[in-house]
N, C-alpha and C positions, 0 to 999 in steps of 0.2 A: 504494500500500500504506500510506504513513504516512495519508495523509489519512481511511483506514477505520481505522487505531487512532485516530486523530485522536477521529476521530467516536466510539467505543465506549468514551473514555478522559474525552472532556468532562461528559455527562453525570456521572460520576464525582465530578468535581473543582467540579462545580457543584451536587449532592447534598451535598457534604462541605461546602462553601460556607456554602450554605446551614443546613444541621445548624448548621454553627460559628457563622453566627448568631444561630437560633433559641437557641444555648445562651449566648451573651454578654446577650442579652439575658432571658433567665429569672434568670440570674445574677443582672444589674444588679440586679433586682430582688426579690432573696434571698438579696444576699448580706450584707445587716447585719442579718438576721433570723436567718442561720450564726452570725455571729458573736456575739450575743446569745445567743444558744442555748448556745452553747461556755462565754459567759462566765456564766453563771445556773448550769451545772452545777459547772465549775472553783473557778470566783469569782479569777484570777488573769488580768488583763490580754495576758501577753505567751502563757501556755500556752493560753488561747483563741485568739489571733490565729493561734497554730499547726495546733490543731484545726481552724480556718475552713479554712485553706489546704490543709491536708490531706483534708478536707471538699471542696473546690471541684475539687481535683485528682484525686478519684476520681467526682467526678461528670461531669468531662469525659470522664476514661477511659472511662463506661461510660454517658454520653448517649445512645450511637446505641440501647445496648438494651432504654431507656426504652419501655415500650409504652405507656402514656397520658402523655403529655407537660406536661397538668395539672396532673399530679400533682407536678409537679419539686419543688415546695415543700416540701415534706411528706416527698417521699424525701430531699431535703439537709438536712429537720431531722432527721428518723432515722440518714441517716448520721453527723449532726454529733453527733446525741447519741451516740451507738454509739460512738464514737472519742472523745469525752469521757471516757465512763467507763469507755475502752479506758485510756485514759491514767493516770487515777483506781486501777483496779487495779496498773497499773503499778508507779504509785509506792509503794503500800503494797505491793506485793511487795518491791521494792529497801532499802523501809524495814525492812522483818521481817529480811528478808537485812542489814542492816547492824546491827542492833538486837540479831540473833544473835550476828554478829559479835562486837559490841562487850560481851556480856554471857560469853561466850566468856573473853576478854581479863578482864574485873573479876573472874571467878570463879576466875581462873587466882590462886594461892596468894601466888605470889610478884609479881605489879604490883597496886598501888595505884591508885586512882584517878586520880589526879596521875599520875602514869607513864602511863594512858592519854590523859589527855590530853595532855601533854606527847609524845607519840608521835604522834597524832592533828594537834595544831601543827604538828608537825614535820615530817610527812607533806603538809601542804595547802603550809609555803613550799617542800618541794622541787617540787611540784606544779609549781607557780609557776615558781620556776629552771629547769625543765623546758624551761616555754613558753619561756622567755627564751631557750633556745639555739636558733643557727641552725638550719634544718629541717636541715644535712647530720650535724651535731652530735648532733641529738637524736635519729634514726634510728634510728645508734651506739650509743649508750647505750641506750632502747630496746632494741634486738637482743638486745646484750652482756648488761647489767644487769639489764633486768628481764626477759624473754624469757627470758634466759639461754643463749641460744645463743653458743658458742664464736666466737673472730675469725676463723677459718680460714669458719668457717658465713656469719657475716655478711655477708664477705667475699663470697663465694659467692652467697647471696641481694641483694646489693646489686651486683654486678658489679665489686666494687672488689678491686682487691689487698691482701691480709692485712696488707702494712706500710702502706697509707692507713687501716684499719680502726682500728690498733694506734694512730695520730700521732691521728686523730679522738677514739679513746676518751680517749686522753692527755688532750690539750685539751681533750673537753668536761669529763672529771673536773675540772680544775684550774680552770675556769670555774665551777662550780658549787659547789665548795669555796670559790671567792672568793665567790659569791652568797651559798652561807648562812651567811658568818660573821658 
């Protein structure tokens, strides 16, 4: 009995093989041609390298459903370009969204400019202090602070008991007090 799965299970694994071949090798040779393509529309080194990769990674997903195989080229430049200016859209989205934001805030009567930025500072070192606490620290806080779910919650969402919840927040508060003075 194994030996007839044997048999109906090899060919399989020697198709897929194969396929993974055929695709390592169209790659080798298309794939600084993704990447140039990324970086012509971006013009930013590191957010092209990403497009490539994300680029390559959905052209392996979906190799096998390639029906002219020739054609690889041309569909990793179209995907690559597609997901460029996937990206492109993006960030002018995030930027209108922050630009509202921030126009929000100046129009607001009572801050001043200076107040926004000085808030804005002040916001990017807690950012920072953030990073710096231990991942069990930062969770914590997280949860608590900005989240704003209660210790009893946290608790509960983290598996922790209420009075580890309570000692955590403590100490990361008092760490991060000491950060941004």
């Amino acid at each position: 009995m194994d030996a007839l799965v044997d048999s109906y299970l090899e060919p399989a694994v020697i198709l897929d093989q194969s396929l993974e071949r055929e695709f390592e090798q169209r790659l080798a040779d298309s794939s600084a041609l993704a990447f140039r393509v990324a970086l012509g529309v971006l013009r930013n080194r590191d957010d092209a390298e990403d497009v490539a990769q994300e680029a390559f990674l959905r052209a392996f997903r979906n190799f096998s459903r390639l029906r002219d195989r020739d054609r690889f080229r041309a569909w990793l430049v179209r995907t690559t370009w597609r997901l460029a200016l996937d990206r492109i859209r993006a960030a002018r989205r995030r930027e209108a969204r922050e630009t509202s934001v921030m126009m929000e805030e100046l129009n607001s009567p009572e801050r001043t400019v200076e107040d926004v930025r000085a808030a804005r500072e002040f916001e990017q070192r807690l950012v920072r202090a953030l990073d710096e606490l231990s991942e069990k620290l930062r969770v914590v806080v997280l949860l608590a602070a900005i989240e704003g779910h209660d210790t009893r919650e946290v608790g509960r969402l983290l598996g922790l008991p209420e009075g580890t919840v309570k000692s955590r927040l403590f100490h990361a508060r008092k760490k991060l007090a000491a950060m941004l003075r």
